[in-house]
C-alpha positions as CSV (number, residue, x, y, z in Angstrom):
1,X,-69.3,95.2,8.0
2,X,-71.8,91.9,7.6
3,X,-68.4,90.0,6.9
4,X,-70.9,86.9,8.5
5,X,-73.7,87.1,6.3
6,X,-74.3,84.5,4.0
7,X,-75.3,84.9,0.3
8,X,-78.2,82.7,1.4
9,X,-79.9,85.5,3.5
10,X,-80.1,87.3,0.3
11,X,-82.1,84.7,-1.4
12,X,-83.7,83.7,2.0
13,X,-85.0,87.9,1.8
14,X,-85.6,87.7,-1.7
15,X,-87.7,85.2,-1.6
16,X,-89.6,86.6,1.0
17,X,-90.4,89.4,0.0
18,X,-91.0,87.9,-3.4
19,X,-93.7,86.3,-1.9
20,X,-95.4,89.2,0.4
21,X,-95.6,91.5,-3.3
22,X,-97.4,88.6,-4.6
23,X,-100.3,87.7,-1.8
24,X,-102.4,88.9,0.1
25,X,-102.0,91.0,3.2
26,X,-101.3,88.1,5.5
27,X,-98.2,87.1,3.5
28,X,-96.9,90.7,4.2
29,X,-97.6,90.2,8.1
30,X,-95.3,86.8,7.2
31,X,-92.1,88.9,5.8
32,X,-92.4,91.5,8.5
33,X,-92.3,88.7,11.2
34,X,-89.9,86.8,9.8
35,X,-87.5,89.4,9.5
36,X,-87.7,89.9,13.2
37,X,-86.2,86.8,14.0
38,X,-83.5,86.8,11.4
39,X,-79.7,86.2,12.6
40,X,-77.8,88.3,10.6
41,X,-74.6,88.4,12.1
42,X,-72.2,85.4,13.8
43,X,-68.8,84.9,15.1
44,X,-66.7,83.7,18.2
45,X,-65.3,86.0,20.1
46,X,-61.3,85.9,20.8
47,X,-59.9,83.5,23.0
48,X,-55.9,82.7,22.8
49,X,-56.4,79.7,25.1
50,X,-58.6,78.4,22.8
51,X,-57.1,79.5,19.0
52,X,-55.3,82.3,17.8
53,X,-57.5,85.1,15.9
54,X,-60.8,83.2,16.4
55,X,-62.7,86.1,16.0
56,X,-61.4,85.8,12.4
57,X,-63.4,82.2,11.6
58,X,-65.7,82.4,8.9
59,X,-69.3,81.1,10.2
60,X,-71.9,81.3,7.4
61,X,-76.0,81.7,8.1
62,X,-78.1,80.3,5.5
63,X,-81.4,81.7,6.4
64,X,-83.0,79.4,4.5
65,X,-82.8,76.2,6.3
66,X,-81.9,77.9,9.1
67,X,-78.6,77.0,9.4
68,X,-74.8,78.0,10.7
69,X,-71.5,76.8,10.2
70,X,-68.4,77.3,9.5
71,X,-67.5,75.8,6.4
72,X,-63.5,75.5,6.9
73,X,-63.5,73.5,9.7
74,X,-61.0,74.2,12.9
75,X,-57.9,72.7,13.1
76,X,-57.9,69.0,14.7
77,X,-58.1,69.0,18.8
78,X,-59.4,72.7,19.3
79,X,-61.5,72.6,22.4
80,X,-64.6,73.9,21.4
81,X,-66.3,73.5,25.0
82,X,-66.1,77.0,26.5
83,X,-66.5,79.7,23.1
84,X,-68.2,82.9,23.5
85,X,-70.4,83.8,20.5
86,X,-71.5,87.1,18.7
87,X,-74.8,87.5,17.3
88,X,-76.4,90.0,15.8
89,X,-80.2,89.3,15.7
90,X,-82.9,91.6,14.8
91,X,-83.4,94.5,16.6
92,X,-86.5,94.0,17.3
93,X,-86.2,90.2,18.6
94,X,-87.8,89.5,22.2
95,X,-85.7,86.2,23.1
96,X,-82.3,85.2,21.6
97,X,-81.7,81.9,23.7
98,X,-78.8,79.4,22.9
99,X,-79.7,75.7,24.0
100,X,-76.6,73.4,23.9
101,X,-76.7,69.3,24.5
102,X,-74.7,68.2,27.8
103,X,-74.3,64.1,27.6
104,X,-76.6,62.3,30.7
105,X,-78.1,65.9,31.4
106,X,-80.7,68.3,30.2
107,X,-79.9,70.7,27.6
108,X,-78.2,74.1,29.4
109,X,-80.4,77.4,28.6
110,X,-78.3,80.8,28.1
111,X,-80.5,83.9,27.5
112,X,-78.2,85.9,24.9
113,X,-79.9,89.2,25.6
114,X,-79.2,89.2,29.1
115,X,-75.9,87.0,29.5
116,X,-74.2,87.7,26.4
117,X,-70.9,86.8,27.8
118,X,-71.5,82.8,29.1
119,X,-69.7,80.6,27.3
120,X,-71.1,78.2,25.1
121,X,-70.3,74.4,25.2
122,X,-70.2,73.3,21.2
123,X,-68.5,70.1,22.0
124,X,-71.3,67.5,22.5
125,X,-73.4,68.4,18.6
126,X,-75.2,70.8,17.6
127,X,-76.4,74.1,19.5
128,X,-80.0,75.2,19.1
129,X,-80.2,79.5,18.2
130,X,-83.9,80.4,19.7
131,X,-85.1,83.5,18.0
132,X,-88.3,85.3,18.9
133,X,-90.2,88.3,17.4
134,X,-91.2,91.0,19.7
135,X,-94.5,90.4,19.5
136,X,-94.0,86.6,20.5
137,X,-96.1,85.6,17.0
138,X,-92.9,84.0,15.4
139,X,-89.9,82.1,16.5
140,X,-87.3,80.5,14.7
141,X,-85.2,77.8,15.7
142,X,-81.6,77.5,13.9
143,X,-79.0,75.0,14.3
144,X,-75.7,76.2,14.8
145,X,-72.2,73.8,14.2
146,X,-68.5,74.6,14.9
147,X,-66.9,72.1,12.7
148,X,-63.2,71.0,13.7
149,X,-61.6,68.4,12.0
150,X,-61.8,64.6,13.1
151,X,-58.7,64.1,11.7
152,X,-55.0,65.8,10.9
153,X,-56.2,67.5,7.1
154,X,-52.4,67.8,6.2
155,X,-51.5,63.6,7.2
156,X,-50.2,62.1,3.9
157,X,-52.0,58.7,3.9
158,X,-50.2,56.4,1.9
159,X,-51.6,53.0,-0.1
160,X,-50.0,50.0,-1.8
161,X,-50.8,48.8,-5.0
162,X,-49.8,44.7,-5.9
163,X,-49.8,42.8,-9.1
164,X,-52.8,43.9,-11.3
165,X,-54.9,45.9,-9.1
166,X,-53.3,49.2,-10.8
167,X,-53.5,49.3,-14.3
168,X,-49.9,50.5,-15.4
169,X,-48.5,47.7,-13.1
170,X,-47.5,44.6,-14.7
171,X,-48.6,41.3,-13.0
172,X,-45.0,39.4,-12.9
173,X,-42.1,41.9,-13.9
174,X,-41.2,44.6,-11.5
175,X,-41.4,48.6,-12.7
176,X,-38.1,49.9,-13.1
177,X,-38.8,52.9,-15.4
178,X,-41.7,55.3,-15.6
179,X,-42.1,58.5,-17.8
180,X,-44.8,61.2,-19.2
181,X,-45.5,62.3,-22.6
182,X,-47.2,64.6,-23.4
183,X,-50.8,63.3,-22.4
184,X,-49.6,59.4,-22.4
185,X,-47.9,58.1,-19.2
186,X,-45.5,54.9,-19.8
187,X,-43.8,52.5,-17.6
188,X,-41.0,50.4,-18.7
189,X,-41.3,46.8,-16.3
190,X,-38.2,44.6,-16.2
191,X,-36.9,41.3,-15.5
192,X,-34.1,41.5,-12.6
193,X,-31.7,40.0,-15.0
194,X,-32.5,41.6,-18.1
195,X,-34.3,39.0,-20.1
196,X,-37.9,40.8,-20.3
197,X,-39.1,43.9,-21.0
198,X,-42.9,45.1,-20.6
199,X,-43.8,48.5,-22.0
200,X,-47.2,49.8,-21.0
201,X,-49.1,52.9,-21.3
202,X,-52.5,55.1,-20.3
203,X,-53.9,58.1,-21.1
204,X,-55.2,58.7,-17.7
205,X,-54.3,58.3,-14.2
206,X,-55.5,55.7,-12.2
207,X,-58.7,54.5,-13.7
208,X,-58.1,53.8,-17.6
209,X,-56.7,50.5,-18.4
210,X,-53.4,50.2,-19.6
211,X,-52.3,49.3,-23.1
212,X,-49.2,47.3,-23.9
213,X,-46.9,49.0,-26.1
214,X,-45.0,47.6,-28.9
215,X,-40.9,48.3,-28.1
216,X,-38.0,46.2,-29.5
217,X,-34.6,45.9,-26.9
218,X,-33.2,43.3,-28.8
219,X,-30.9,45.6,-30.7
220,X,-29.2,47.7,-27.1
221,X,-29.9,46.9,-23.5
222,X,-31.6,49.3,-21.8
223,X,-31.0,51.8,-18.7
224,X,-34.5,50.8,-17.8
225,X,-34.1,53.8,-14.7
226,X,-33.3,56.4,-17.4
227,X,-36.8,56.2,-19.6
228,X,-37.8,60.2,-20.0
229,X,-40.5,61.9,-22.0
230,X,-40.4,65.0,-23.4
231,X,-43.7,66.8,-24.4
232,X,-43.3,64.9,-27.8
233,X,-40.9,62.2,-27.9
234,X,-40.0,59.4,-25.4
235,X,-36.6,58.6,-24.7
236,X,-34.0,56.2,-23.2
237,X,-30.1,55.7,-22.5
238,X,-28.4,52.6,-23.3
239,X,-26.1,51.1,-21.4
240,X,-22.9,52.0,-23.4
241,X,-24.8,55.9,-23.4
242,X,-26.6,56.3,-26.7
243,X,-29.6,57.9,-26.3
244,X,-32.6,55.9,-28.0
245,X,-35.7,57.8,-29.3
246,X,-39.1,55.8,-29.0
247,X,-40.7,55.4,-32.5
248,X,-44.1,54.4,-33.0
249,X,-44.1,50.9,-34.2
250,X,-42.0,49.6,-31.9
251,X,-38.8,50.8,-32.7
252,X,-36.2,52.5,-31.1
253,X,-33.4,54.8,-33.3
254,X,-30.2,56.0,-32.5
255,X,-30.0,60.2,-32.0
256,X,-26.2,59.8,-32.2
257,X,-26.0,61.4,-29.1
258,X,-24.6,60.3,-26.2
259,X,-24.9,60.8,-22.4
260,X,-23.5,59.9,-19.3
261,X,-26.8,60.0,-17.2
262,X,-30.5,61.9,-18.1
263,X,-31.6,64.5,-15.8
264,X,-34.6,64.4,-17.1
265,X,-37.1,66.7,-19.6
266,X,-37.8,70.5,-20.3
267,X,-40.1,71.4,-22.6
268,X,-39.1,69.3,-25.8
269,X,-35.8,68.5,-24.8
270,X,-33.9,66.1,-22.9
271,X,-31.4,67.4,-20.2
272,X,-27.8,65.2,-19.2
273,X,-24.3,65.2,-18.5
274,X,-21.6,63.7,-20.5
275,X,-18.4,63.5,-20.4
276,X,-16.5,63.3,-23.8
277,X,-13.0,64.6,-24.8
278,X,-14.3,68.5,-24.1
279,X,-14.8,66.8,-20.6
280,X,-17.9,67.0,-18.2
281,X,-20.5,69.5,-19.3
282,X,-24.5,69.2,-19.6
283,X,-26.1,69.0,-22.9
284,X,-30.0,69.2,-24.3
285,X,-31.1,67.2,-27.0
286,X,-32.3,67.7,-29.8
287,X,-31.0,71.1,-30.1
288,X,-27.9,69.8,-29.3
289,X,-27.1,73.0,-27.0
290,X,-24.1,72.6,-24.3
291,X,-23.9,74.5,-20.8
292,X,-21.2,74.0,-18.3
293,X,-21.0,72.2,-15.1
294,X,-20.9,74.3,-12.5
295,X,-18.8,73.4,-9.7
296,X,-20.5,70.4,-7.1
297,X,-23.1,70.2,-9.8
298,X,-24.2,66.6,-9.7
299,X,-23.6,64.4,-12.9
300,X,-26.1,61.1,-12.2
301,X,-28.6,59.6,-9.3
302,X,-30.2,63.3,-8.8
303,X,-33.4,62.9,-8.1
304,X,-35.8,63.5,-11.0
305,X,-36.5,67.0,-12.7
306,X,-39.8,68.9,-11.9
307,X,-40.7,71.7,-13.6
308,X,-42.3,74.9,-12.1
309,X,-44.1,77.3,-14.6
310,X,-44.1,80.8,-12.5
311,X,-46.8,83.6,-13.9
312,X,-44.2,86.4,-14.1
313,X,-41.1,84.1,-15.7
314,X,-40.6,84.0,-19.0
315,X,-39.7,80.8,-19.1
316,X,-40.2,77.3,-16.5
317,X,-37.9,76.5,-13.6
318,X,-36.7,72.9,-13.5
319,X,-35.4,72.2,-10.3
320,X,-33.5,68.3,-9.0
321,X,-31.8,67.2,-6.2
322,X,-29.0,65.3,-4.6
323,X,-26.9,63.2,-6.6
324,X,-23.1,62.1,-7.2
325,X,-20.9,64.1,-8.1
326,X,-18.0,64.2,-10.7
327,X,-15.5,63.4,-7.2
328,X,-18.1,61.1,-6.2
329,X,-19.4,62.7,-3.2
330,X,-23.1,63.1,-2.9
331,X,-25.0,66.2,-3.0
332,X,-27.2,67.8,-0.7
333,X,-28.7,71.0,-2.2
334,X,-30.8,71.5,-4.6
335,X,-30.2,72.5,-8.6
336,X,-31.8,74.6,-11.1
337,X,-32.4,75.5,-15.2
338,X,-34.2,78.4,-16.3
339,X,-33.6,77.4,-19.7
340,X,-30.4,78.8,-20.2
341,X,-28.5,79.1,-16.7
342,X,-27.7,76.0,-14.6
343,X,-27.1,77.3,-10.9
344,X,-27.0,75.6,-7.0
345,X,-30.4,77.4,-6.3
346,X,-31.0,76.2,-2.2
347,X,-29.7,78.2,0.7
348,X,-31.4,75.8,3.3
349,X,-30.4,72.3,2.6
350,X,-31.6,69.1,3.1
351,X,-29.7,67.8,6.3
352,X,-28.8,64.8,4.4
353,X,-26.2,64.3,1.2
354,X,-28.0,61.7,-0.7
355,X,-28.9,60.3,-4.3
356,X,-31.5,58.9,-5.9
357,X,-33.8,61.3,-4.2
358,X,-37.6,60.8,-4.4
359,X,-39.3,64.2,-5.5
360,X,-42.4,65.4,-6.9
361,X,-44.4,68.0,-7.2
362,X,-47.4,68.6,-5.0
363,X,-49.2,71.6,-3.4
364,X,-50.0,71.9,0.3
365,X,-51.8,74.3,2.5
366,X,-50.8,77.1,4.5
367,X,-53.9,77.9,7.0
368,X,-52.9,81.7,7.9
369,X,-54.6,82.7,11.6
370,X,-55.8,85.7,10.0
371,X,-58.3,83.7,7.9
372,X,-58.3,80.1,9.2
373,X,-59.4,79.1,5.3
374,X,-56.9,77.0,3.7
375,X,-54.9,78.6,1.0
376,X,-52.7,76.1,-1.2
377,X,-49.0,76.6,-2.7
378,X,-47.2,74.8,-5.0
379,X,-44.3,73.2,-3.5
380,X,-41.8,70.0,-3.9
381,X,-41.9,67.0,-1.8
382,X,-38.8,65.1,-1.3
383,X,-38.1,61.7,0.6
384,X,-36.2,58.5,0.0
385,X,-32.7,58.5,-1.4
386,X,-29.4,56.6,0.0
387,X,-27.0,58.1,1.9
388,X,-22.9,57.5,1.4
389,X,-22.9,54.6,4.3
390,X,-26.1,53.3,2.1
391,X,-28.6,53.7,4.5
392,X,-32.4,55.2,3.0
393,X,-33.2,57.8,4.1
394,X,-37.1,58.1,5.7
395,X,-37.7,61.7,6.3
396,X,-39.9,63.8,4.1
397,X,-38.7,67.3,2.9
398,X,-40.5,70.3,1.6
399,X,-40.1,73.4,0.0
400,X,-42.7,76.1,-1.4
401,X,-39.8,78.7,-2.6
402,X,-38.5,76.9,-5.9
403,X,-36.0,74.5,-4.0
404,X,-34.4,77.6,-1.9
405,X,-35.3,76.4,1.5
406,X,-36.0,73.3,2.7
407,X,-37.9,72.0,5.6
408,X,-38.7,68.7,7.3
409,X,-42.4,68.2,6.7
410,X,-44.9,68.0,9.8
411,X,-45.1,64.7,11.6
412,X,-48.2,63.6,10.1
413,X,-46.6,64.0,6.5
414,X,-43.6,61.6,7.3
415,X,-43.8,57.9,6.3
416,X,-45.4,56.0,9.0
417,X,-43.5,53.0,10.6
418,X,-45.3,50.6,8.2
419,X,-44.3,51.9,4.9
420,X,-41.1,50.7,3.4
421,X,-37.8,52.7,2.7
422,X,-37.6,53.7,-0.7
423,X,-34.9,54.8,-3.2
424,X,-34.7,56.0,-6.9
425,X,-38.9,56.1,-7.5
426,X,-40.0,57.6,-9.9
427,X,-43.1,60.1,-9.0
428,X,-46.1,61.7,-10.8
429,X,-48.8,63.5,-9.6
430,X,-52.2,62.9,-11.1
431,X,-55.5,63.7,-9.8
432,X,-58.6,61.4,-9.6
433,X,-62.3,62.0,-9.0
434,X,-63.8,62.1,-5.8
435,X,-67.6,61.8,-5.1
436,X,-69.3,62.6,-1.7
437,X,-70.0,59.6,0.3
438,X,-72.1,58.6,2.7
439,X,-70.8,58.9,6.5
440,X,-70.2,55.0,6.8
441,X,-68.2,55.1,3.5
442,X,-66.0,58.4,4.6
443,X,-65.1,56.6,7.5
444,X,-63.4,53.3,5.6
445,X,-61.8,55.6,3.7
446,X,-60.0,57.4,6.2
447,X,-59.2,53.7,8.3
448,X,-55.7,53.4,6.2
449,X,-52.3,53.5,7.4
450,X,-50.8,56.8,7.9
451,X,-53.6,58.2,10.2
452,X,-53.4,59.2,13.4
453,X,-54.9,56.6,16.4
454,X,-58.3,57.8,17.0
455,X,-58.9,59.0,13.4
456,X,-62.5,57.7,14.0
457,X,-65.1,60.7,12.8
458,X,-65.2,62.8,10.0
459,X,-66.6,65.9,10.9
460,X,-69.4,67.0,8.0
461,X,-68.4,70.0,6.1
462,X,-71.6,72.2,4.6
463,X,-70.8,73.7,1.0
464,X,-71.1,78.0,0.2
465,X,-72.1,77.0,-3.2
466,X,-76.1,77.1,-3.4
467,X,-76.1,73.8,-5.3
468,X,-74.1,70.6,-3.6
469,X,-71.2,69.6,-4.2
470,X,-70.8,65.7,-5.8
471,X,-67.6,65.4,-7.5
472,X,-64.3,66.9,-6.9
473,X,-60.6,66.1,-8.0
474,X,-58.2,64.6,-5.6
475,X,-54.5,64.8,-7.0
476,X,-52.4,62.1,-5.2
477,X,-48.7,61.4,-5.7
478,X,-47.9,58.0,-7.4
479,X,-44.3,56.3,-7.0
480,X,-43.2,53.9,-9.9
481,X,-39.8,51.4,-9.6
482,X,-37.1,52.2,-7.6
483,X,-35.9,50.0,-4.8
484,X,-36.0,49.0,-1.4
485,X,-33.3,49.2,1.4
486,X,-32.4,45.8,0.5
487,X,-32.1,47.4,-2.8
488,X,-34.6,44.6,-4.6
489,X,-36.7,46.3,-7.1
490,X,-40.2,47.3,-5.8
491,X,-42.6,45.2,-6.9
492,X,-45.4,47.5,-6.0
493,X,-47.1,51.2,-6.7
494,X,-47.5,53.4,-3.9
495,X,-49.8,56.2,-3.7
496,X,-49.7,59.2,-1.3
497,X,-52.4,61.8,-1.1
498,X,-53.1,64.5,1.8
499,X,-55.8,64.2,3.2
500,X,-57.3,67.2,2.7
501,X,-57.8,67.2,-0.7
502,X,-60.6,64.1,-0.3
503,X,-62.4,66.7,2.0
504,X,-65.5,68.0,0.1
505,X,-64.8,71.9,-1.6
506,X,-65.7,74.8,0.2
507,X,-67.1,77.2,-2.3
């Protein structure tokens, strides 16, 4: 099976022989020749000292410009300097001679055909593929890269935004409350004391100015931490536990409902405990529908509630984590809401009982060693939070089986030593444009903090696709309000994206 053979040797024939049915006799002598010193076949053979299954790595040959490559590159540090490769040339080829650059000495010959079995030294650029036709009239010279990544694709680099320079950020009050709905994303800044309120809005992520939105608190004070949106309405506690519906013009009605803390939304309603003379239970709003607690259930400081929607399920999974509980005691597992059953959903726990938990929903990678191409699944992403002696906590959680299991992230996805502790943020995931960039622009981009010392070179990545790639989205998590260790309110938006997603689309 031609599992190798690029799409591109189809058009590269095609065109070919396009051309020899059109021409005269000399254009047929052209085809014939220059199918004698096509490559139709490339792959490394298997080395376990080198990578697991490398035999399995996808090189393509596009016989048109005479190039091969592997479009996902190799995972960072794999020592490229002693591979074996497979080729499959034309039968009929005279010379199949690989030519590889060694730094201060002339290039190193290997004869294919007769010494099919030397190693191959792709470390030092580009390896030249000599192909001749048996009769010596044609030869064909193609250029043939191992990509490996310059830098650690699954590093979460991190970025902080200051006083105007993002648009839902206001310029003197700090961001205490943030919220989506439906398409509009608000955030609710506050004065530390209560006497200001700024509510501002966007229809896009990170690029659309912001709007200020017109919202009277002079008749309640607000839980400014509480602000949720459902897909149609946006809500907020305050303090004595009414829950205030958002109307346009500025207003903000009592629902006649009350709450002891917001969970957060599903679908069009708003989830919370309350504890009235029925005692603690958790209630939905607006159809005013009641479930029970179940026992260690957490009743406020959970982290926020992120929804899964799963192909087969009939209906989303909302899932939150940590928290206080009724006792007081924090929580360490992880909850969920199917949309009528409230149950303790994790079996692997976070190490840590904490509250105000920092999660959101992100997808990562998986890069199986049967394929070495990345293949993402959706996951949740938890970090921050306090723990009972009120210390933050600064490791970084996953999980990719609905909140089951959970897992401390790789070292490269925990917050480097220059990033803050945070508590109680608020996140949201929303994905901006990328554009390819020049080499000297890649390389600025990549110079932030989070990255591994010596994160210097970004290896080139070829495109399948017969047209170039120029734009692609790159979603990137952003954290609103919340606090500090020294529990001030963060004056700042932080932004966390990995990496891999600003590496150009293989196609």
């Amino acid at each position: 099976m031609l599992k190798n053979l690029f799409i591109a040797s189809i058009i590269g024939f095609g065109a070919l022989a396009f051309h020899s049915c059109n021409s005269d006799s000399d254009s047929q002598y052209t085809y014939e020749e220059s199918s004698a010193v096509a490559v139709t076949a490339f792959s490394i053979n298997d080395n376990k000292k080198v990578l697991d299954s490398l035999s399995n790595v996808f090189f393509s040959i596009d016989l048109v410009s005479a190039n091969i490559f592997n479009a996902d590159s190799l995972p960072y540090g794999t020592n490229v300097s002693r591979l074996v490769p497979s080729i499959t040339a034309s039968s009929g080829a005279s010379l199949v001679q690989l030519e590889f650059p060694r730094p201060g000495k002339s290039d190193s010959i290997v004869n294919y055909l007769t010494n099919s079995t030397d190693s191959i030294d792709f470390s030092n650029g580009p390896v030249k593929l000599r192909v001749r036709s048996q009769s010596g009239a044609v030869e064909r010279v193609y250029t043939v890269k191992v990509n490996v990544h310059a830098v650690k694709p699954d590093s979460l680099c991190w970025k902080e935004f200051t006083g105007g320079n993002i648009a839902w950020q206001h310029p003197t009050l700090a961001a205490r409350g943030a919220a989506r709905c439906g398409d509009t994303f608000y955030v609710l800044s506050a004065a530390d004391n209560g006497s200001a309120y700024e509510m501002l809005s966007s229809t896009d992520a990170f690029t659309e100015n912001s709007a200020s939105v017109a919202a009277d608190f002079s008749s309640f004070t607000p839980d400014v931490e509480s602000l949720t949106g459902t897909d149609n309405a946006l809500y907020i506690l305050a303090s004595d536990g009414r829950l205030m519906k958002y109307a346009t013009g500025g207003n903000w009605s009592d629902t006649g409902s009350r709450f002891h803390a917001l969970y957060g939304a599903y679908g069009n309603e708003v989830l919370g405990s309350v504890n009235d003379e029925s005692g603690w239970h958790i209630k939905a709003y607006p159809s005013g529908k009641t479930y029970s607690l179940p026992a260690g259930c957490p009743v406020e400081a959970t982290s926020q509630l992120c929804l899964y929607t799963l192909p087969m399920a009939e209906s989303p999974m909302a899932v939150m984590l940590g928290g206080r509980t009724v006792e007081g005691s924090l929580s360490a597992e992880a909850w969920g809401f199917d949309g009528s059953t409230w149950a303790m959903i994790s079996t692997k726990t976070i190490p840590d009982a904490l509250e105000d938990v920092v999660l959101a929903d992100y997808d990562l990678f998986n890069v199986p060693s049967s394929t070495w191409s990345p293949v993402k699944f959706p996951a949740l992403v938890a970090f921050g939070g306090r723990r009972a002696n009120g210390s933050v906590n600064r490791t970084v959680y996953y999980t990719y089986d609905l909140g089951m299991t959970w897992r401390k992230a790789p070292e490269l996805m925990q917050l480097p030593s220059d990033v803050p502790s945070f508590y109680g943020n608020r996140a949201f995931v929303f994905a901006t444009t990328s554009k390819a960039k020049s080499r000297s622009s890649m390389l600025s981009c990549f110079n932030v903090k989070g990255l591994p010392a010596g994160a210097m070179e970004i290896m080139p990545v070829r495109s399948r696709a017969s047209e170039p790639i120029t734009e692609w989205e790159v979603p990137a998590i952003y954290f609103f309000g919340g606090c500090y260790a020294s529990g001030d309110a963060i004056p700042a938006t932080w932004r966390a994206r990995l990496i891999r997603y600003t590496f150009k689309p293989v196609q």
